[in-house]
C-alpha positions in Angstrom: -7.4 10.8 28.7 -5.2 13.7 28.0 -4.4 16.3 30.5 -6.2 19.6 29.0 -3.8 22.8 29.4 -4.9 26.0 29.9 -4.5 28.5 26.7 -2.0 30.9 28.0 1.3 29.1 26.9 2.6 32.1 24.4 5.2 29.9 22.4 4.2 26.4 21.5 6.5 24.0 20.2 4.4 22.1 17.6 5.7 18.8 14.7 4.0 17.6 11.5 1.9 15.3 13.2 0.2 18.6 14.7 -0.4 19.9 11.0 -2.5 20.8 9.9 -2.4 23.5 12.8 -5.4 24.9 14.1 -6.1 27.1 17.5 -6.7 26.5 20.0 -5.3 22.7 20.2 -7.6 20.1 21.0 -5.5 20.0 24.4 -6.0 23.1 25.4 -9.4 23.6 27.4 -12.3 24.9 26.0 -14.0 27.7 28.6 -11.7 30.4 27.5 -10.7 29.8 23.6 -11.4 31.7 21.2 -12.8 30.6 17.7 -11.0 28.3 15.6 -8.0 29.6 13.2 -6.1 27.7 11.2 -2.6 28.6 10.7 0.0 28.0 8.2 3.0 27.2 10.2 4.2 24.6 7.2 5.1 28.2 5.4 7.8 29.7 7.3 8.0 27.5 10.3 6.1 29.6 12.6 2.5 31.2 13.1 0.7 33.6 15.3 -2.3 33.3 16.5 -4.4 36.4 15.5 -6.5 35.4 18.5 -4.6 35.1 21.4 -1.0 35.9 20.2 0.2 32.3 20.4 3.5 32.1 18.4 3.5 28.1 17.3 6.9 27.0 16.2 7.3 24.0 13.9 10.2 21.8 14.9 11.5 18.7 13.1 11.1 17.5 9.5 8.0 17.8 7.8 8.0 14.9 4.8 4.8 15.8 2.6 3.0 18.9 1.5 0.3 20.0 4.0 -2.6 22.1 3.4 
């Protein structure tokens, strides 16, 4: 099983196999998260959470179009 992390990292690294990107991850535990956003990150090659002010930046190649 993976280790859960607690949702107060405030830059995530994140690749395309994390797209299409939502927050909070499905590591990240649930007790304290806020509702689910999905965030374009694909775009510009970073996102902020509107939530929690997570900044997730997209590292790597991305090969296809994501949604």
């Amino acid at each position: 099983m993976a280790e859960l992390k607690e949702n107060k990292q405030r830059v995530i690294e994140v690749t395309e196999k994390d797209l299409p990107l939502h927050c909070p991850t499905p590591d990240q535990v649930k007790w304290n998260s806020h509702p689910r956003v999905f965030l374009p990150v694909h775009k510009t090659g970073e996102a902020l959470c509107p939530y929690c002010g997570t900044l997730y930046k997209l590292v790597g190649p991305v090969s296809g179009h994501h949604h």
